[in-house]
N, C-alpha and C positions, 0 to 999 in steps of 0.2 A: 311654745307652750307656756301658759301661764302659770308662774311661780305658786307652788302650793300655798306658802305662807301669804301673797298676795289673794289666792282664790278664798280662804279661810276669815282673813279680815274684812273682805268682800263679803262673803254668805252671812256673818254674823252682824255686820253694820245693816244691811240690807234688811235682817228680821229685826234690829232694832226700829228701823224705821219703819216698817210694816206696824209690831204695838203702838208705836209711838201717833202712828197716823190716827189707828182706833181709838186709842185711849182719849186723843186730843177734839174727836169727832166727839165719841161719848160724853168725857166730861161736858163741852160746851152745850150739847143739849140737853144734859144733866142741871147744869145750873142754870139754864134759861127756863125749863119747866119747874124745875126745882128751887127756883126766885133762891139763887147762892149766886153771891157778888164773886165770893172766895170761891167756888168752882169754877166760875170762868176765868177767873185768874188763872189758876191753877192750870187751866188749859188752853190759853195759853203761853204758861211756861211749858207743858209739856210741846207745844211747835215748838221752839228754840231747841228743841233737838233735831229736828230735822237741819237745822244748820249746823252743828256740831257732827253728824251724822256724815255730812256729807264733805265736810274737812278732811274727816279719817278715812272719805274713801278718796279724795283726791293726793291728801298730805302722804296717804302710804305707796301710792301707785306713783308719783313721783321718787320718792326716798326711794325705791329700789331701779330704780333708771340708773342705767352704767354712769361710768365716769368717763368725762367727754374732754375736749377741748377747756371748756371753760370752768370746770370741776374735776378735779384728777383726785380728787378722795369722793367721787361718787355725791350722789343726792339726799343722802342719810338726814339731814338737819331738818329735812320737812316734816319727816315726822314730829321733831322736838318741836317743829314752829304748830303743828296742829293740836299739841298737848298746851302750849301755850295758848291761843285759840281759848281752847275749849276752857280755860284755869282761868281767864280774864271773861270768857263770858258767863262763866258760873258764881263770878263776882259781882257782873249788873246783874244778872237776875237774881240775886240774894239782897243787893241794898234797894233794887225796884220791891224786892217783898217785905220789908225795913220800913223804908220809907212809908209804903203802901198801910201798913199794920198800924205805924203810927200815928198814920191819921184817921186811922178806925178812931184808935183809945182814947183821942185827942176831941172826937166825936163823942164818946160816949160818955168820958168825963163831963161834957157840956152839955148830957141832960138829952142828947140824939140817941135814938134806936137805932141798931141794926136790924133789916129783915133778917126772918127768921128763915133756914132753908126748910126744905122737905124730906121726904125718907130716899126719893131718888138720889140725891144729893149727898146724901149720908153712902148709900148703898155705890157709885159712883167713885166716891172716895176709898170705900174698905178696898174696890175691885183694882184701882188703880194703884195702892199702897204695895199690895200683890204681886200685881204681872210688873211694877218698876224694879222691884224687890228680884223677880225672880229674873228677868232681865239683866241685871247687875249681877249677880251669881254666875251667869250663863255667859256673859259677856267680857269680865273681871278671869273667869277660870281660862277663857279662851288666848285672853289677850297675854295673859304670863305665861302659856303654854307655849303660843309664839313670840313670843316677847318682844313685844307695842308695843309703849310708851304709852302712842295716841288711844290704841285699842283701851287700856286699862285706865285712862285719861275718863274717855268716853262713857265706860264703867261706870265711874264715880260721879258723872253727869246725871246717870240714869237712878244712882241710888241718892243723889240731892234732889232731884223731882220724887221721890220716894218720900224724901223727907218732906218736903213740902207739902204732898198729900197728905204725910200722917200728921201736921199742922193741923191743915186745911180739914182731916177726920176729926179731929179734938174738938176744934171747934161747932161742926156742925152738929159733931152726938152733943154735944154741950146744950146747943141752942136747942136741939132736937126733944131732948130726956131731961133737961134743968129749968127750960124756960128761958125769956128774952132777957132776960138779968143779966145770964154768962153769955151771951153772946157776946161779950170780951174778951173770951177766952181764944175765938179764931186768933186776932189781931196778936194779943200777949204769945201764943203757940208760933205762930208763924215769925217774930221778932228773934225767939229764939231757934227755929228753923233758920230763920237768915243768918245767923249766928255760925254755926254750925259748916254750912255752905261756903261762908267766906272764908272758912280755917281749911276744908278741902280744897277750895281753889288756891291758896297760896301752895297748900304740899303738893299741886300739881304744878305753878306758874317758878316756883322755886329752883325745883330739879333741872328745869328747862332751861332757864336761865343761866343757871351754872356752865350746865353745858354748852350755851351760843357763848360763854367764855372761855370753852377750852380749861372745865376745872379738872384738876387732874383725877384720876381715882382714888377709892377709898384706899386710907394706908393698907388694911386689911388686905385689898388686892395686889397693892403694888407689892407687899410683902409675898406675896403665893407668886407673885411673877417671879421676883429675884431668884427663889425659890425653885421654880424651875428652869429658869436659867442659868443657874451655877449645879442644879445637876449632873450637871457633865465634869467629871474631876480636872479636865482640862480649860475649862472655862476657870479664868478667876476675876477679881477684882472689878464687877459689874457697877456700871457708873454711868453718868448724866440718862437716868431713868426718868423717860416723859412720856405720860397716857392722856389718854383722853376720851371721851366718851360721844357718838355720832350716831344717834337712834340709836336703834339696837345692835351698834358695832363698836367696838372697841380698838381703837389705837396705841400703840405700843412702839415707843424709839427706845433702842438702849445701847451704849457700848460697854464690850468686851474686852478681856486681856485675853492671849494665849501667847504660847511659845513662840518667840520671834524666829525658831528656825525653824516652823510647820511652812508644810504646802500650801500652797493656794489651795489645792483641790482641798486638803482635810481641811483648813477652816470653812470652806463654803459648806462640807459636809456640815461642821458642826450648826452652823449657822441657821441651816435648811431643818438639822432636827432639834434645835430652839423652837422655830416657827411650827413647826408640825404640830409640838407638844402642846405652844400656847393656843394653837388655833384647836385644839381639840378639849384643852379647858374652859374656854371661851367663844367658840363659835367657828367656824370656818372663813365666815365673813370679818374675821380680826384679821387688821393688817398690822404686819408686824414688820418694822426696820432694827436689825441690827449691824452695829458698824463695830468692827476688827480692829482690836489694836497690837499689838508685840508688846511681852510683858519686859519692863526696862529694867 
C-alpha cells in the first residue's frame, strides 16, 4: 500500500498542476487577444511549474524508497535535491524577469512605446493573482503538515508566480486606468518582483545546501536532545553528539556513560528507551545510534 504521506504530496502536487495548466492556457490567450507582452510572459513563467511540479512528485517518491545496498540511510536527500531544483529555478526565472523589465525602461527611456494591454488582460491577471495565491496557502499548509521540504519549496514557487502576476496587475491597471505614459510601471513592478523571487529562492537553495553538507542541527535542538538523553538518572556524561538532517528525518549519534558494572541487558534497555523517546519528539523515521560507554 502506498505510504499516506507519499499519497498526500501526490494529490496536492497533481491539483497544483491541474491550476497551473488553466492559468497558463488562460493567461496566453489572455495576452494574445489582449495585445500584453507582460501576460505572455507571465504565462509562461506560470509552465515552469509544471517542471517544478513534477520534481516534487518524483524527488518525494524516491526519498521514501528503503535503504538498499548502495544507500544504508535510505533515499531521504532527494527530497533536499528537489527543494534545490525548485530554489535555482526560481532564480532564472526572476533574472529572465530582471533582465526582461530592463529592457522595457531602457525602451521607454529612448522615447519607445509599450503596447497598451486590454481589460482581458487586466481581468486575467486579478484571476491568476488569486488562485497562485490561494494555491500557496493550500499547498504551503499541506506541505508542513507533512513535512516536505520540497512540498513547501514548491509553495513558494507558486506564491513567486503570485508575485509576478501582481507585477504584471500593476502594470497593466497602470497602462489600463493612467494611459501609455505609465506603462513603465509593468517593467519598474516586475524589477522589483524579481527582487523579491531571488531572496526566496536563496532561503530555499540555502537550507538545502546545508544539508547535502551534513550541517548539524540547530543548537536549540541539539540542547532538547541531551536533554532527553540524560533523562534517565543513570545515563550521565553525554558526549561526541552528531546530527544531521535528511529530508524530513533526522539523525542522531551520541555516546553515553553508565555504570561499568550494569548488564548488557539494562544498558540495551536503557539505550532502546533513549531511542523510543527521540523518535517520538521527532518522528519515527529518526534514526538514532547510541554507543555505551562505563563511567571511569
Amino acid at each position: 500500500m502506498t505510504d499516506p504521506r507519499i499519497r498526500t504530496i501526490t494529490r496536492v502536487t497533481l491539483v497544483g498542476s491541474f491550476v497551473n495548466a488553466l492559468l497558463s492556457v488562460g493567461k496566453l490567450l489572455a495576452g494574445i487577444f489582449g495585445h500584453s507582452g507582460a501576460m505572455v510572459a507571465d504565462a509562461v513563467h506560470s509552465c515552469s511549474d509544471f517542471a517544478t511540479d513534477f520534481v516534487v512528485l518524483v524527488c518525494t517518491r524516491f526519498s521514501r524508497k528503503p535503504k538498499d545496498e548502495d544507500h544504508d540511510y535510505g533515499h531521504g536527500k532527494f527530497e533536499t535535491l528537489g527543494s534545490i531544483i525548485i530554489g535555482i529555478s526560481l532564480f532564472l526565472v526572476a533574472a529572465g524577469i530582471i533582465v526582461n523589465a530592463a529592457k522595457s525602461i531602457i525602451a521607454v527611456c529612448r522615447g519607445e512605446e509599450i503596447p497598451s494591454p486590454g481589460v482581458i488582460a487586466l481581468v486575467a491577471a486579478v484571476v491568476s493573482v488569486l488562485a497562485k495565491e490561494l494555491l500557496y496557502q493550500y499547498t504551503i499548509r499541506v506541505g508542513r503538515m507533512v513535512d516536505s521540504p520540497a512540498m513547501v519549496a514548491n509553495a513558494w514557487h507558486h506564491r513567486s508566480d503570485a508575485f509576478s502576476s501582481m507585477g504584471t496587475l500593476i502594470g497593466i491597471a497602470g497602462a489600463c486606468f493612467l494611459g501609455d505614459k505609465w506603462s513603465i510601471l509593468d517593467p519598474i513592478a516586475a524589477i522589483a518582483v524579481g527582487i523579491i523571487i531571488i531572496k526566496v529562492s536563496w532561503d530555499l537553495v540555502a537550507p538545502g545546501m546545508n544539508e547535502l553538507m551534513d550541517k548539524s542541527l540547530p543548537l536549540k535542538v541539539e540542547e532538547e536532545i541531551l536533554g532527553i538523553i540524560t533523562a534517565d538518572p543513570e545515563v550521565s556524561c553525554p558526549h561526541n553528539l552528531r546530527t544531521r538532517q535528511m529530508g524530513s528525518m533526522k539523525i542522531i549519534d551520541a555516546h553515553i556513560r553508565v555504570d561499568g558494572e550494569m548488564t548488557v541487558n539494562r544498558s540495551h534497555d536503557i539505550t532502546v528507551a533513549i531511542e523510543r523517546a527521540l523518535k517520538e519528539k521527532y518522528g519515527q523515521d529518526t534514526l538514532v545510534t547510541i554507543h555505551v560507554e562505563p563511567v571511569k
